[in-house]
N, CA, C and O atoms as CSV, one atom per row, in Angstrom:
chain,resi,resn,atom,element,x,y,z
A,1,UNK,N,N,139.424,160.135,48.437
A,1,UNK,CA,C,138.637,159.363,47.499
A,1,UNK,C,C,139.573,158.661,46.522
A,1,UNK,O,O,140.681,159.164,46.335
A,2,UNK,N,N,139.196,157.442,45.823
A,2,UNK,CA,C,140.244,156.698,45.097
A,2,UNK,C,C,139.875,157.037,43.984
A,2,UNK,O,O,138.781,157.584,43.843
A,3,UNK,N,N,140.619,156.816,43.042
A,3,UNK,CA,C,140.283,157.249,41.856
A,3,UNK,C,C,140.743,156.367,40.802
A,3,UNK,O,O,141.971,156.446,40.825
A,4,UNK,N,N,140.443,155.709,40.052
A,4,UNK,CA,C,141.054,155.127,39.420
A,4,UNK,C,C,141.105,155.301,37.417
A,4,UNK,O,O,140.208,155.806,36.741
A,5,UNK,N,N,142.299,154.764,36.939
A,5,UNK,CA,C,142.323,155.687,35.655
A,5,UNK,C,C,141.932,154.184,34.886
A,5,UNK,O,O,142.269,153.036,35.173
A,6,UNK,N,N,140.930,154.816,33.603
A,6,UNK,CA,C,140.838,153.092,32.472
A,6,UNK,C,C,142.230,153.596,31.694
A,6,UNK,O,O,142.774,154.674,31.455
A,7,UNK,N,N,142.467,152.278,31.460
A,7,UNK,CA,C,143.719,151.830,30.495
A,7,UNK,C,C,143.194,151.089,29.258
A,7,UNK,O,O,143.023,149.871,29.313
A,8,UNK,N,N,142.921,151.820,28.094
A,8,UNK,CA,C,142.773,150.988,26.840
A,8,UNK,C,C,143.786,149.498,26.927
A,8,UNK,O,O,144.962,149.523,27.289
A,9,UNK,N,N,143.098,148.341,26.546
A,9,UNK,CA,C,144.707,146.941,26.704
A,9,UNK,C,C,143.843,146.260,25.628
A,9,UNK,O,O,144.237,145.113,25.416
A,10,UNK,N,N,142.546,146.703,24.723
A,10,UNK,CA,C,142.419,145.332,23.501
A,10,UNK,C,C,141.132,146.522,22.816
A,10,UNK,O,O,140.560,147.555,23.163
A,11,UNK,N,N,141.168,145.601,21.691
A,11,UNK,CA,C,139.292,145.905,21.034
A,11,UNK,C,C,138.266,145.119,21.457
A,11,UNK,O,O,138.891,144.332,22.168
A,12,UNK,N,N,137.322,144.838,21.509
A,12,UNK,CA,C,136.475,143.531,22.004
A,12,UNK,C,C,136.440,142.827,20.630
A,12,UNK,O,O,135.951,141.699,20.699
A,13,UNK,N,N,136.920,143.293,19.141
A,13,UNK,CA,C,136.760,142.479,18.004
A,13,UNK,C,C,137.909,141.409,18.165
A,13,UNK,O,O,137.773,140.318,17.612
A,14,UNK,N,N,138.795,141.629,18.747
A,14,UNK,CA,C,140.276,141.072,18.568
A,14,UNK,C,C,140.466,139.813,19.697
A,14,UNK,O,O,141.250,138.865,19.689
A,15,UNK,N,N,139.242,140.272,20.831
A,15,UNK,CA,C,138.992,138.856,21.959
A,15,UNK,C,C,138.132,137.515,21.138
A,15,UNK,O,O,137.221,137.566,20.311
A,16,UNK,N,N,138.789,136.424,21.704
A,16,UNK,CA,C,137.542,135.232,21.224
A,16,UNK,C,C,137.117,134.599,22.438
A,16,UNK,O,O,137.866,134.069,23.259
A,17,UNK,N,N,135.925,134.684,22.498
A,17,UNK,CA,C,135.359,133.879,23.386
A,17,UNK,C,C,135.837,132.825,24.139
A,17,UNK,O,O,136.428,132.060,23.377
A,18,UNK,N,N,135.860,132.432,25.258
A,18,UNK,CA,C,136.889,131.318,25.995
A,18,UNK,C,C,138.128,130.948,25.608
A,18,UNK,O,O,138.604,129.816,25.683
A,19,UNK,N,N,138.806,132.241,25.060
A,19,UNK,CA,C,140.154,132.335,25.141
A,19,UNK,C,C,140.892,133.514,25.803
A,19,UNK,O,O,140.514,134.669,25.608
A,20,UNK,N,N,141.596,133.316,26.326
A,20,UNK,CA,C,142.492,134.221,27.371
A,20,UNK,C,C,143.565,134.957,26.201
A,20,UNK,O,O,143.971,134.562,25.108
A,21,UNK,N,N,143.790,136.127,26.937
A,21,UNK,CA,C,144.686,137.448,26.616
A,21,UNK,C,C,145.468,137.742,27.611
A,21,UNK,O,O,145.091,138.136,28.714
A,22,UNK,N,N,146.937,137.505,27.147
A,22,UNK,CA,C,147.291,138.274,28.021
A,22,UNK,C,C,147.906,139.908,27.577
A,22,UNK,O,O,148.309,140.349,26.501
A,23,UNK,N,N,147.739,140.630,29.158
A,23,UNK,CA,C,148.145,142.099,28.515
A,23,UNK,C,C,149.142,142.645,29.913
A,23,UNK,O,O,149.085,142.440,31.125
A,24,UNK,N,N,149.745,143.168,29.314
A,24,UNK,CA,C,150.599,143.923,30.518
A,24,UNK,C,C,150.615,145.469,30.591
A,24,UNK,O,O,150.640,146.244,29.635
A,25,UNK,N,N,150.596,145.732,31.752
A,25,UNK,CA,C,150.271,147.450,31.937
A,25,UNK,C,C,151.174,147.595,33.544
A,25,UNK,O,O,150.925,146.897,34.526
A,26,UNK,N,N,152.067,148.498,33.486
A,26,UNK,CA,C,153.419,148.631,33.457
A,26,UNK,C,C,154.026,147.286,34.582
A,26,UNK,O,O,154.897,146.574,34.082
A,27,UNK,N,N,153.741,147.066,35.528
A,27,UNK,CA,C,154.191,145.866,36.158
A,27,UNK,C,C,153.398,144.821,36.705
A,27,UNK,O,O,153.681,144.066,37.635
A,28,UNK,N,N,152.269,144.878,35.944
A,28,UNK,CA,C,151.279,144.044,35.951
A,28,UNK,C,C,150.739,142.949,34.966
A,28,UNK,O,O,149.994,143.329,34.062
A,29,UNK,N,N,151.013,141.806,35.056
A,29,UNK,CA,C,150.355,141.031,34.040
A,29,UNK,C,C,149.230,140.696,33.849
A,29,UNK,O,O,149.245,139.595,34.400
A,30,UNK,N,N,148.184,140.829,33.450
A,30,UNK,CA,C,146.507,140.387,33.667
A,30,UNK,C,C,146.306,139.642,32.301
A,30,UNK,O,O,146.821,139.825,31.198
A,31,UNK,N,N,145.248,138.611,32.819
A,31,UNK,CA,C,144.445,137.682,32.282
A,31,UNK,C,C,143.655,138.263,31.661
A,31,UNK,O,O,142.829,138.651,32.487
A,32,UNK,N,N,143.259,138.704,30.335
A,32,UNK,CA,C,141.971,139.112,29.841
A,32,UNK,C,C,141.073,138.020,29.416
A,32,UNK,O,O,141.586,137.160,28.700
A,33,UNK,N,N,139.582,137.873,29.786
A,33,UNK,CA,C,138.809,136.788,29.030
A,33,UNK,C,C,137.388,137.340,28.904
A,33,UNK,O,O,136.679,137.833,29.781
A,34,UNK,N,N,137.101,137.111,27.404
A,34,UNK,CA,C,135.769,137.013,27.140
A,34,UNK,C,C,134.690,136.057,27.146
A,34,UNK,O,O,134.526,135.403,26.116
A,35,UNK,N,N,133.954,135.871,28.092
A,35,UNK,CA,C,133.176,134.294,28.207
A,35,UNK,C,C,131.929,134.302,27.051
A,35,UNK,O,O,131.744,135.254,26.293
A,36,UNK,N,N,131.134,133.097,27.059
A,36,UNK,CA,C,130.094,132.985,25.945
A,36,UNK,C,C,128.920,133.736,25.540
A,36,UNK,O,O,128.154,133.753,24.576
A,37,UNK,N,N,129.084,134.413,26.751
A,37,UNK,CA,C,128.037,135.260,27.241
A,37,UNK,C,C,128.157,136.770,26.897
A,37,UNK,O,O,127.185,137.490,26.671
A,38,UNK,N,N,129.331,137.134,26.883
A,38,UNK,CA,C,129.523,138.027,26.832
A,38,UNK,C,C,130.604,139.121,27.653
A,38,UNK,O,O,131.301,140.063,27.273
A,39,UNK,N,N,130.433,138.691,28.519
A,39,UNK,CA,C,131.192,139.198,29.881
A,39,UNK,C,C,132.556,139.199,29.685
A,39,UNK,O,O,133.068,138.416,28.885
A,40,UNK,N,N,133.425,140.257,30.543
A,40,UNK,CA,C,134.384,140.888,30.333
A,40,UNK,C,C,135.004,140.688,32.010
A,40,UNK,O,O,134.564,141.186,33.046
A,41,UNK,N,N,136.429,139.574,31.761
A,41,UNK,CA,C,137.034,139.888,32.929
A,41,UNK,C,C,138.198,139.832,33.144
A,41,UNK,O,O,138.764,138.848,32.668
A,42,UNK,N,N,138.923,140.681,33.814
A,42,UNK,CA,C,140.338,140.920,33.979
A,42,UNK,C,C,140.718,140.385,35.254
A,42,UNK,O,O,140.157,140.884,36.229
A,43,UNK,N,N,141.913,139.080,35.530
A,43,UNK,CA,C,142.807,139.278,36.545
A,43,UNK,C,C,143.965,138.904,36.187
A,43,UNK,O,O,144.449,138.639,35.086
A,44,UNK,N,N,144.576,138.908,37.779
A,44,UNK,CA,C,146.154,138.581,38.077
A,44,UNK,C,C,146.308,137.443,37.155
A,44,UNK,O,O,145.409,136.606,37.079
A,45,UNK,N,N,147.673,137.324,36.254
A,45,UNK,CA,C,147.786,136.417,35.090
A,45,UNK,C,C,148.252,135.090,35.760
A,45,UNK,O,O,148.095,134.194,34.932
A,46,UNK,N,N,148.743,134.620,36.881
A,46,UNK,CA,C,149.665,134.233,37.719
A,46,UNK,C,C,148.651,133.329,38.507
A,46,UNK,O,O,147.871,133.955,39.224
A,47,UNK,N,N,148.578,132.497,38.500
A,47,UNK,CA,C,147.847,131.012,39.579
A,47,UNK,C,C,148.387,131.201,40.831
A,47,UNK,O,O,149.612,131.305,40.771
A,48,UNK,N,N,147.860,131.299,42.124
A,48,UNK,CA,C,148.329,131.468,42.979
A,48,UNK,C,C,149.157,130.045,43.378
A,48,UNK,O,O,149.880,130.257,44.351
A,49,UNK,N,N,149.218,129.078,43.037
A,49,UNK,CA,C,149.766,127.791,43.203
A,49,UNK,C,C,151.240,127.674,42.911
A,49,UNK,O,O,152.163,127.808,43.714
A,50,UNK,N,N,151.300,127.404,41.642
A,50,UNK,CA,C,152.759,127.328,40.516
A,50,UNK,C,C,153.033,128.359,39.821
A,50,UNK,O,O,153.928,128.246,38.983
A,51,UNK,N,N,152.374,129.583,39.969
A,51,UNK,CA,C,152.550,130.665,38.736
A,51,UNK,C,C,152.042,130.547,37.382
A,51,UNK,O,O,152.356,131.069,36.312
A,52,UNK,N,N,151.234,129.773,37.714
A,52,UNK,CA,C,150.593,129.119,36.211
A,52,UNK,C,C,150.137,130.305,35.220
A,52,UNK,O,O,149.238,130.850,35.861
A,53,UNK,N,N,150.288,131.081,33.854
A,53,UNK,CA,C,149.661,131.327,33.159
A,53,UNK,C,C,147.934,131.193,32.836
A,53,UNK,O,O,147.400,130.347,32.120
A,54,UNK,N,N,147.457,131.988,33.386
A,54,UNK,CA,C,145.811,131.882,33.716
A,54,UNK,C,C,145.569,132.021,32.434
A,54,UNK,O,O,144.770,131.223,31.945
A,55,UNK,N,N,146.200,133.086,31.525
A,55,UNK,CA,C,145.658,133.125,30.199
A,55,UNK,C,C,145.440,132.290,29.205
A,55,UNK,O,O,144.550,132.330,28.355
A,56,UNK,N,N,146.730,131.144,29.426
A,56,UNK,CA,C,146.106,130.393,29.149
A,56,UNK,C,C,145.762,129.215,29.225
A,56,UNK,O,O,146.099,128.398,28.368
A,57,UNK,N,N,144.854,128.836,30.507
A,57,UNK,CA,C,143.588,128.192,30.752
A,57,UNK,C,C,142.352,128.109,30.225
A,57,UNK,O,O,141.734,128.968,29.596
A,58,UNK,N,N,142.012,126.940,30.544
A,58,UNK,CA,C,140.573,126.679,29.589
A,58,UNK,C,C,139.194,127.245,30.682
A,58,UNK,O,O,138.983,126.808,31.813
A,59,UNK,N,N,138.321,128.399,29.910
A,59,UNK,CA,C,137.676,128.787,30.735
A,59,UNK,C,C,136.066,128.219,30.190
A,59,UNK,O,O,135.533,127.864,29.138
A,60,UNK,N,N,135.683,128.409,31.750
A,60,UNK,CA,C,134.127,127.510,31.132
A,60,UNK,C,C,133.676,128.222,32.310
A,60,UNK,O,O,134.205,128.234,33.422
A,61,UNK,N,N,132.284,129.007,31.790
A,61,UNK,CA,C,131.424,129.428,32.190
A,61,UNK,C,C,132.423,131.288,32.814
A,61,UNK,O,O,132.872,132.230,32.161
A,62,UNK,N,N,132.353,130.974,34.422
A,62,UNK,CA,C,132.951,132.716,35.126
A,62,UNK,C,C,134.199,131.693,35.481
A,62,UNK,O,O,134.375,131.799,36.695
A,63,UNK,N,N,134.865,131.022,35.087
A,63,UNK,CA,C,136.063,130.036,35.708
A,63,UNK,C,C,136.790,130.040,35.013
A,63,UNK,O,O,136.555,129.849,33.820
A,64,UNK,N,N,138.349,130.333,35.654
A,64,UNK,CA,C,139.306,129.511,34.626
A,64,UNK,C,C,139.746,128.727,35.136
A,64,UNK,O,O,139.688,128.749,36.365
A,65,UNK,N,N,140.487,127.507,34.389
A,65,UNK,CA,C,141.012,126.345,34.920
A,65,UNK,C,C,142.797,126.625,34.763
A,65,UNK,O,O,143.315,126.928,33.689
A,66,UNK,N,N,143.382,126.491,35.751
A,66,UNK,CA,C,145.110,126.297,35.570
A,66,UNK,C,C,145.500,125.917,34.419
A,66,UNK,O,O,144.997,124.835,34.115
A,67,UNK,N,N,146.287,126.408,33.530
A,67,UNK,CA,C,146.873,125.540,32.734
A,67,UNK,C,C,147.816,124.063,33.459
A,67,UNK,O,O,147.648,122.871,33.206
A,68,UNK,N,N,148.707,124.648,34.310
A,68,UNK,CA,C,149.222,123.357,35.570
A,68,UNK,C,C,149.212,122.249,36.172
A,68,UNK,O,O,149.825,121.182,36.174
A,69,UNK,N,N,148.056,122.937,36.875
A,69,UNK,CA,C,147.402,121.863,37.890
A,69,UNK,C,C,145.552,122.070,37.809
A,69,UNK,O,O,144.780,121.466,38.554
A,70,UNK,N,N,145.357,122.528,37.310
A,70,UNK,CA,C,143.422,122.535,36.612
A,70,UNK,C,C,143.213,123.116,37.654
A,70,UNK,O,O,141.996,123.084,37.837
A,71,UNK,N,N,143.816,123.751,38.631
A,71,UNK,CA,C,143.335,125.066,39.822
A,71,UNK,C,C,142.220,125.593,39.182
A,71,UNK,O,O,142.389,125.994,38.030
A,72,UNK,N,N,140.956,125.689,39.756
A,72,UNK,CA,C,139.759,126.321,39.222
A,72,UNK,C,C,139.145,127.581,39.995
A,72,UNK,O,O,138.226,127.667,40.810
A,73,UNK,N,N,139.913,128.422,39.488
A,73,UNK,CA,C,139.792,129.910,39.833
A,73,UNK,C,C,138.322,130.941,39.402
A,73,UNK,O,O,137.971,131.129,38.237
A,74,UNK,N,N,137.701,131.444,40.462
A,74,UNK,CA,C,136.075,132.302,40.150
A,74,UNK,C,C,136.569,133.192,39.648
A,74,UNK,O,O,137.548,133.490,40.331
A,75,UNK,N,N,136.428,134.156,38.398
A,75,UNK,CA,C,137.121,135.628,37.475
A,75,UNK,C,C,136.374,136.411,38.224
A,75,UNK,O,O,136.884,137.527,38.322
A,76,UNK,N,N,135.247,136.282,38.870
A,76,UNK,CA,C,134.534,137.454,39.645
A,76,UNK,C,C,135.066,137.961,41.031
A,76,UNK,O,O,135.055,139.107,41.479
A,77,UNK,N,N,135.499,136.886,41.546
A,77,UNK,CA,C,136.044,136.556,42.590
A,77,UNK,C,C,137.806,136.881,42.836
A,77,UNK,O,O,138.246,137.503,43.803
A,78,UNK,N,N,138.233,136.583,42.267
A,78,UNK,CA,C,139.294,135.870,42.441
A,78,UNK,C,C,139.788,134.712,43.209
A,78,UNK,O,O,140.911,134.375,43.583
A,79,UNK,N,N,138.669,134.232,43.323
A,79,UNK,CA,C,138.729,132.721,45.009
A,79,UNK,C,C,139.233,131.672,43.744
A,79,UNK,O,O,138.754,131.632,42.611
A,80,UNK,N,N,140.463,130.754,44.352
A,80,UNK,CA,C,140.207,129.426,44.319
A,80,UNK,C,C,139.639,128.469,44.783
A,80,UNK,O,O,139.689,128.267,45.996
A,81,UNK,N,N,138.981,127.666,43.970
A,81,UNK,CA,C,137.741,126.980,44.417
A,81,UNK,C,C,137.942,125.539,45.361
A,81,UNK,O,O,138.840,124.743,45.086
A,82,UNK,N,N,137.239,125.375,46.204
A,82,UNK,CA,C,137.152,124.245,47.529
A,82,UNK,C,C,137.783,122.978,46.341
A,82,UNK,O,O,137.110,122.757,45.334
A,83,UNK,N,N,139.131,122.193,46.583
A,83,UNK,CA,C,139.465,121.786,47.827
A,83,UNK,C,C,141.032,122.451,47.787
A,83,UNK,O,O,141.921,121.970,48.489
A,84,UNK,N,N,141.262,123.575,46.915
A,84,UNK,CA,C,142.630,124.038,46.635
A,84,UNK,C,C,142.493,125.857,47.568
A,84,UNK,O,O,141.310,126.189,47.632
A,85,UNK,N,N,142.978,126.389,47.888
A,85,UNK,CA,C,143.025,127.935,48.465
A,85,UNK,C,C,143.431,129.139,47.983
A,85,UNK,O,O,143.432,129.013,46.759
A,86,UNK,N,N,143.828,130.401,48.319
A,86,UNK,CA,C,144.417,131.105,46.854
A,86,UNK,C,C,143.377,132.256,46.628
A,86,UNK,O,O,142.151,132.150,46.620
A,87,UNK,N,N,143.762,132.822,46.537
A,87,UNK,CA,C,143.118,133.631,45.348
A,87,UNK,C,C,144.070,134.770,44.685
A,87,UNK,O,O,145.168,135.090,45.141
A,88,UNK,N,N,143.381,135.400,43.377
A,88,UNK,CA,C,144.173,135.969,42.709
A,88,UNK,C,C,143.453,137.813,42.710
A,88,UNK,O,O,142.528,138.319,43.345
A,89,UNK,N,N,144.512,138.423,41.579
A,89,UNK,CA,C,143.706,139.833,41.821
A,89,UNK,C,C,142.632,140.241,40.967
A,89,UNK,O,O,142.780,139.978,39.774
A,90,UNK,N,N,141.537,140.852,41.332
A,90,UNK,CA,C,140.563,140.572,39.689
A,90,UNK,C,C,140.414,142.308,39.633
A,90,UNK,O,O,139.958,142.863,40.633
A,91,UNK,N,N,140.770,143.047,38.563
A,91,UNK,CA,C,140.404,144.189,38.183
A,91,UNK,C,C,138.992,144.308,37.316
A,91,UNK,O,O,138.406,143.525,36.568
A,92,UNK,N,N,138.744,145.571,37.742
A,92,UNK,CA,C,137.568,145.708,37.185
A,92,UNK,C,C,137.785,145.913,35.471
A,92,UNK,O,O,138.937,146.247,35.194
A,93,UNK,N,N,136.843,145.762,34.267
A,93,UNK,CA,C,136.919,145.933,32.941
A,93,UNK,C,C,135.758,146.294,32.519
A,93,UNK,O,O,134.669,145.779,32.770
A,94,UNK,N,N,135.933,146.936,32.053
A,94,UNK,CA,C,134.316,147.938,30.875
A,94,UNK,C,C,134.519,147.959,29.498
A,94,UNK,O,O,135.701,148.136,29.206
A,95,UNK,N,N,133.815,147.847,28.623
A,95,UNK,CA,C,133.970,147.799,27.651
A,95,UNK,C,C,133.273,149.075,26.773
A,95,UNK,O,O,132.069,148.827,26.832
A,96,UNK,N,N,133.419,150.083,26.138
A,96,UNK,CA,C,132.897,151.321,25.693
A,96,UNK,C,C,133.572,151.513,24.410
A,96,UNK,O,O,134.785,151.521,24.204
A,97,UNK,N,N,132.568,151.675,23.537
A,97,UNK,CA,C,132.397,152.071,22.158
A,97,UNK,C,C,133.531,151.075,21.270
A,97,UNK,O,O,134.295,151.510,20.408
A,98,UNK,N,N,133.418,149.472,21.766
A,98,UNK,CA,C,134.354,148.355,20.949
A,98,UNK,C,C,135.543,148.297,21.690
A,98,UNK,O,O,136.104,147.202,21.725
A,99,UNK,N,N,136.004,149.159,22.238
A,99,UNK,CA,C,137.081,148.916,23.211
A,99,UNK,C,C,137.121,148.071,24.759
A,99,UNK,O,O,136.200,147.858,25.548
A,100,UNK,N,N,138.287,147.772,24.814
A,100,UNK,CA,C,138.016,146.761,26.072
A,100,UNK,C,C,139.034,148.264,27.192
A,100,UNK,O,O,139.900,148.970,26.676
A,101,UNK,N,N,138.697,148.357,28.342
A,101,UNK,CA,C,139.413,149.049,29.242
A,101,UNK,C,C,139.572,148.424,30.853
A,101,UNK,O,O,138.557,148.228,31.523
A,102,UNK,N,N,140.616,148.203,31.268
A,102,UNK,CA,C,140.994,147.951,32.825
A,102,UNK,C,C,140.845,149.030,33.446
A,102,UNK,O,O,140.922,150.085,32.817
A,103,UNK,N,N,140.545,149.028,35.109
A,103,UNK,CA,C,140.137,150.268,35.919
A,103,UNK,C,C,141.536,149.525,36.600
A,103,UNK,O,O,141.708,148.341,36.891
A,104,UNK,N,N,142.541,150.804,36.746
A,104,UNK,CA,C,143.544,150.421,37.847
A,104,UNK,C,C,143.346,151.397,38.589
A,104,UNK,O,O,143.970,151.506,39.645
């Protein structure tokens, strides 16, 4: 059975809405973003294209856009979207009692 451990990486007071975080947890870089809505999502920080900094990209709606090349990446997903290919890694994130937590 897999098991996986949460990793405290923010508060949810300290996220702003359609702005990216980045956080690192030991050789991993992840994208943190809080969308308008509410929602909580963690991936691979890294554009599968150029290495682009996902964090910080402009996100609109469950999407972020490349900082790079405007690669428009699904956060649920990790798919890059038709007419570019790619995808990235998306960890799961929960948020409990104001804290933000990654499932690795």
């Amino acid at each position: 059975m897999d098991s996986k451990t949460k990793i405290k990486v923010s508060s949810i007071d300290s996220l702003t809405p359609l702005i990216g975080k980045k956080v690192v947890i030991e050789d991993k870089e992840i994208g943190l973003f809080l969308t308008e809505d509410g929602q909580i999502h963690a991936i691979q920080n890294r554009c599968p294209h150029k290495d682009g900094p996902l964090s910080e990209g402009t996100v609109s709606g469950d999407y972020v856009y490349c900082p790079l090349h405007d690669q428009k990446i699904d956060m649920n997903t990790g798919l890059v979207q038709s007419p570019d290919t790619g995808c990235v890694e998306v960890y799961q994130a929960v948020i409990h009692d104001g804290d933000v937590y990654i499932c690795l």
